[in-house]
Structure formats: structure tokens, C-alpha cells
C-alpha positions in Angstrom: 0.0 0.0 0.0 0.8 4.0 -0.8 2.2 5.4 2.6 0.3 8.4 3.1 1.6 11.9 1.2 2.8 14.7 2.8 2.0 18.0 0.8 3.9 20.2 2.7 7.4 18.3 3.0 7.4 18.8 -1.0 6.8 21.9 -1.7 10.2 22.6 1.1 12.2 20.7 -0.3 12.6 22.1 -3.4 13.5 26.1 -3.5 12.8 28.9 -5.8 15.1 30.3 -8.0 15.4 32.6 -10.9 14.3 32.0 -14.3 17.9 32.6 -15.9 19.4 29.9 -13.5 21.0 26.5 -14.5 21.9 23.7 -12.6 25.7 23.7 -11.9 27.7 21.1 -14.0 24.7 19.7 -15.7 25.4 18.6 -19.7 23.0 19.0 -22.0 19.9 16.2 -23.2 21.0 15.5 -26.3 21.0 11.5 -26.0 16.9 12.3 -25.3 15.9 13.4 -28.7 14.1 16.5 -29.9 10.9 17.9 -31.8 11.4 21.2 -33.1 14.5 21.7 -31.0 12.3 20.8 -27.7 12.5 18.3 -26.0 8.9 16.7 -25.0 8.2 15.2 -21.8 5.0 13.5 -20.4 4.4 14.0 -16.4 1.9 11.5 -14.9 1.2 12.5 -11.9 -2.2 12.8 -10.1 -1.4 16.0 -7.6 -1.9 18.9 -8.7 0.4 20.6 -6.6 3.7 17.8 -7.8 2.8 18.5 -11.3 2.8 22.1 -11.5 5.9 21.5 -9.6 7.3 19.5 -12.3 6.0 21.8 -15.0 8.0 24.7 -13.9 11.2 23.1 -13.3 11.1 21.6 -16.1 10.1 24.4 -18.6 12.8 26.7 -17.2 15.1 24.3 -18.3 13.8 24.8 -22.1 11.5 21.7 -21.8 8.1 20.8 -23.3 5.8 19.8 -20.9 2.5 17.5 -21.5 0.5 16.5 -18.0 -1.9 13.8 -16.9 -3.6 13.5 -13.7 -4.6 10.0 -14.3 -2.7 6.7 -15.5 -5.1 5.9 -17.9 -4.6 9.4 -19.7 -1.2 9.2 -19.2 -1.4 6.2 -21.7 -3.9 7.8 -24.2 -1.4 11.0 -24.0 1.8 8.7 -24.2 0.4 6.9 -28.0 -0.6 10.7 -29.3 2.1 12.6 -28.4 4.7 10.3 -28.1 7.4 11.9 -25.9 10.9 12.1 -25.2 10.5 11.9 -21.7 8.2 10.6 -19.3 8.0 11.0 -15.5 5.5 8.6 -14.0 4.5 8.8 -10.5 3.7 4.9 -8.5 0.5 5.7 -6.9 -2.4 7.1 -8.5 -6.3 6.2 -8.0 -6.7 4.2 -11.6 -3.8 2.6 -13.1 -1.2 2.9 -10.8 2.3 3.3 -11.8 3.6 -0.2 -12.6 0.6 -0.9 -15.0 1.5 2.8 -16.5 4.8 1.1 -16.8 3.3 -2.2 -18.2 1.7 -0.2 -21.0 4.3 1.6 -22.0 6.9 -0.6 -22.3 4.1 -2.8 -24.4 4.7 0.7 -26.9 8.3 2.1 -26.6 11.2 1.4 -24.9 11.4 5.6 -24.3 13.1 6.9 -21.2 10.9 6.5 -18.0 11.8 8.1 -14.5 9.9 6.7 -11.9 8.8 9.7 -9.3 7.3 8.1 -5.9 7.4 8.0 -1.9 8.3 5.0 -1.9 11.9 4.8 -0.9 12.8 1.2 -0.1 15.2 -0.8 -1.8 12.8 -3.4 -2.4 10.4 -0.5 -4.4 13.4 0.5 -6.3 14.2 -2.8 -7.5 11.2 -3.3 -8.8 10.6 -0.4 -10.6 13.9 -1.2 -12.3 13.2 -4.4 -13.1 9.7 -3.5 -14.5 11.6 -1.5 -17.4 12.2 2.4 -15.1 15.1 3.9 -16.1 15.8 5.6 -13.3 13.8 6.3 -10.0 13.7 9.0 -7.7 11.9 9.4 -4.2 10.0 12.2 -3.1 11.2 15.0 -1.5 13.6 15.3 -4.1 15.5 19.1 -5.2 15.3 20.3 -8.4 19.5 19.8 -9.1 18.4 16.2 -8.3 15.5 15.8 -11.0 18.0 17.6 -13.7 21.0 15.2 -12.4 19.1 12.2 -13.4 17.0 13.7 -16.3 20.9 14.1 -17.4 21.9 10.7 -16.7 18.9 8.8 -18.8 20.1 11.4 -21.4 23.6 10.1 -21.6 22.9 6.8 -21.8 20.1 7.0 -24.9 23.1 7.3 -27.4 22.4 5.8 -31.1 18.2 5.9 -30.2 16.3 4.8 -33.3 14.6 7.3 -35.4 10.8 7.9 -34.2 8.8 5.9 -36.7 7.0 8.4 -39.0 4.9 6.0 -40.7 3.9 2.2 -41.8 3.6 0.1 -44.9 2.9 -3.7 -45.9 2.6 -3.1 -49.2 -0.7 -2.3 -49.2 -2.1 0.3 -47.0 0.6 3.1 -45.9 0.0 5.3 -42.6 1.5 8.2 -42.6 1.5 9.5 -38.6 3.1 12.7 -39.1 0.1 13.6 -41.5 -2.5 11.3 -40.0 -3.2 10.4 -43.1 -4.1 6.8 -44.5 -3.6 5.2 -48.3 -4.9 1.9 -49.8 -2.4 0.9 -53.2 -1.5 4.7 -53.5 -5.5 6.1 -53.1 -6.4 8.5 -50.3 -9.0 6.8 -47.7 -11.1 8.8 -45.3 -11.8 7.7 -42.1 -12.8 9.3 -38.9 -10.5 10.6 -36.1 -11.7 8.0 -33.9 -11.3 5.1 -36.9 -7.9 6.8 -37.8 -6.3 6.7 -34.0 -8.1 2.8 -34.0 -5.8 1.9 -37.4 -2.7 3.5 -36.4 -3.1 2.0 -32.7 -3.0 -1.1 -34.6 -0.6 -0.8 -36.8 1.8 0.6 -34.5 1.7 -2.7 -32.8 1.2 -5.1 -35.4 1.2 -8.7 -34.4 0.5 -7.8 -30.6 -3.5 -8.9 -29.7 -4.9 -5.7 -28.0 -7.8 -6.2 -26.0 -11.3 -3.9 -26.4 -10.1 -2.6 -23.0 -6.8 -1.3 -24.5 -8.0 -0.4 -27.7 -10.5 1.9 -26.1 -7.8 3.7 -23.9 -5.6 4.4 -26.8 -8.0 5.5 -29.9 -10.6 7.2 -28.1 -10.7 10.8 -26.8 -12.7 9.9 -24.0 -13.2 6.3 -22.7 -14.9 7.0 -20.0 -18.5 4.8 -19.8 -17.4 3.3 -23.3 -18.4 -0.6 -24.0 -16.2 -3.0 -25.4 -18.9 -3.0 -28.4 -18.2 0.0 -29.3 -14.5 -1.5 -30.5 -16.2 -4.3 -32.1 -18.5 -1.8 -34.2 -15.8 0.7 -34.7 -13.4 -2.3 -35.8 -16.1 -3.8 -38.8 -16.5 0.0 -40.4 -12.6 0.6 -40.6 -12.4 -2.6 -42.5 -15.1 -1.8 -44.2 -13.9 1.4 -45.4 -10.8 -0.3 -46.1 -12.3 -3.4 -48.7 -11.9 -6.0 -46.2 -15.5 -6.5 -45.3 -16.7 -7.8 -41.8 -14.8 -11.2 -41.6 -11.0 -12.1 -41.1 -10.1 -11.5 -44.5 -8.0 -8.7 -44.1 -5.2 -8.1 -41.6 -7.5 -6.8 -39.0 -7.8 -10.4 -37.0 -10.1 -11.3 -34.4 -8.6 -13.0 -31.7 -12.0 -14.8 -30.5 -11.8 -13.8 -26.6 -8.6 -11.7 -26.3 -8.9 -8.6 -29.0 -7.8 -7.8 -31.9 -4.3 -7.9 -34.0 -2.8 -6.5 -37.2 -1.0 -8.9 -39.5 1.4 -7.0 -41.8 1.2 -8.7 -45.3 4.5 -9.9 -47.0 5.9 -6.7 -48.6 
């Protein structure tokens, strides 16, 4: 169980300071990647207080920051804005940390500092072992946070390119456009059956359950069925000429989800 949080210790432990200063002896992120010269970073964190927190260290520091207050939007907002960064705090109300974790790792294998009050070794082990990069326990100072933002940073050397789109052969995804071809002719689909095809796509021959499916294409899950996936599933393929059976790479796994097989390019 969560021991219980202490508001106040936080907010003393880590001073103000000037917008022009920089952590002494700190190198710069460069091993992290860049958007437009920014680098992006995803804070999952559910108080409001610690995020805010985050959000100004961090963005005096020249970084780009994206928050969730929930572990379930911290996974929609991982797939659509797929950061350089994340910071993911271990106990929240829905999905705590380590199925955050779970997820993610299921998606990237991007940089992830685990933020929590946990602080025993056995706690640290695990978020290691779970796929964390790195792990550091609340009350923590800003020239800590930067330290080990720094240290992930050196060790990302020779990162793979973000993917920017998908082919088989077939269909082509373009994710920089959002934008979807069938042999070479323009296909229009919704935003909701777009985000469904690329979340497939993205993890071709992985079976994703309704549950997942839903958290990932949809901008708000909240109340949705698992029918709505099964619905949502048989008018992409429709749109696509692969009509309502198994025909097409769009599989049903009978009782688990669903799965893209790429075809042979």
C-alpha cells in the first residue's frame, strides 16, 4: 500500500530560484531526442500541486511539458504525443504506476523516471526491473531531478529514429500527416477510426484487447463498451475493402482482442 503523502514536506524541499538559473555542471539532453528543438516530456502525476511542480522546473530548463492527472490518460497522451520523456509517479487512484509502466513498455522502450514516496530498496528494485530507467523518491530538489533527467540522457546514445509511418505493401500510414492510403489512393476515415488503425498498426502482431484499444483511440473512454470497439473495428475494415470477416489483416482474436498482420511486402 501508498504510505500516506505529505503535501507540505514537497513543496520545502525544493526552493525557488530565478528564471535565468541553471543547474551547476549539468550537460545538456541531447542522447533524449528533440521535436522542433524541444525536448517533450510527459508528467503523470495525479497532484496537482507535484505537477505544477514538475512543470516549472522543467520548462525553465527549455522543456516541453505535457500533464496527466490519471494513469489511464497518461497512456492515451503517451500513444498521441509520443514523448521524449516521461516521468510517471507509482500511486495514483486508476492505473497505478507499474501498470503505466506495463503499458508503456508494451509501446516504446522511451526513457521513464519513476517519481514516488516509496523509498525502499525493495520498491526501487522493482521499478527497475519493471523497465524504469531511473527512480527517484519524493522530497527530491530540483538539481536532483535535472541530475538524473541528465543521466537517462547520456545513456540514450544511437536511439532509433521515431517511426513516422507504416507500410505492408498495401495500405501506408502516414502519422506525421494522419493520413491513410490503400495501393496509393487517399482513404477517409474518422479521427476515432484513424487513432483505431494506427493503434494497430503501431503494434502489429501484438493482440490488444477492447479494453486497451479503447484507452488508446478514443478521446474519451470513459463509460465506453467493449462493443463500441467491435463496431468501430467492422467499419474501418469496411472502409478499407476488407469487409466484416478475417479476411484482411484486421484479425479477431476470439476472446482476447484484436491484432494486425502486416502482409509480405
Amino acid at each position: 500500500m501508498v504510505a500516506p503523502r505529505r503535501r507540505t514536506s514537497r513543496r520545502a524541499a525544493v526552493p525557488n530560484w530565478p528564471n535565468t538559473t541553471k543547474a551547476p555542471g549539468v550537460p545538456s539532453t541531447v542522447g533524449l531526442g528533440m521535436r522542433n528543438g524541444t525536448i517533450s516530456v510527459l508528467v503523470i502525476e495525479d497532484e496537482a500541486d507535484i505537477r505544477q511542480l514538475l512543470r516549472t522546473m522543467l520548462e525553465r530548463e527549455g522543456f516541453s511539458v505535457t500533464e496527466a492527472m490519471l494513469g489511464r490518460d497518461g497512456v492515451r497522451l503517451f500513444h498521441q504525443k509520443q514523448p521524449n520523456l516521461v516521468i510517471l509517479d507509482v500511486g495514483m487512484p486508476d492505473l497505478d504506476g507499474w501498470q503505466v509502466l506495463e503499458r508503456i513498455r508494451d509501446m516504446s522502450d522511451v526513457p521513464v523516471l519513476m517519481l514516488t514516496a516509496l523509498s525502499t530498496e525493495r520498491d526501487k528494485v522493482r521499478g527497475l526491473n519493471a523497465g524504469a530507467d531511473d527512480y527517484l523518491t519524493k522530497p527530491f530538489s530540483r538539481v536532483e531531478l535535472l541530475a538524473r533527467i541528465q543521466a537517462i540522457s547520456r545513456r540514450q546514445v544511437q536511439r532509433n529514429e521515431p517511426i513516422v509511418s507504416f507500410e505492408d505493401g498495401a495500405i501506408r500510414v502516414d502519422f506525421s500527416e494522419s493520413q491513410v492510403t490503400l495501393d496509393g489512393v487517399p482513404v477517409v476515415l474518422t479521427p476515432t477510426e484513424y487513432r483505431l488503425l494506427a493503434t494497430l498498426v503501431r503494434h502489429q502482431g501484438q493482440v490488444l484487447s477492447s479494453d486497451q484499444l479503447i484507452e488508446l483511440a478514443w478521446d474519451d473512454p470513459s463509460g465506453l463498451a467493449p462493443s463500441r470497439v467491435k463496431y468501430a473495428v467492422l467499419r474501418l475494415r469496411r472502409k478499407l475493402g476488407w469487409g466484416d470477416q478475417d479476411d484482411g489483416p484486421i484479425e479477431t482474436v476470439r476472446g482476447f482482442g484484436y491484432r494486425y498482420r502486416a502482409r509480405a511486402r
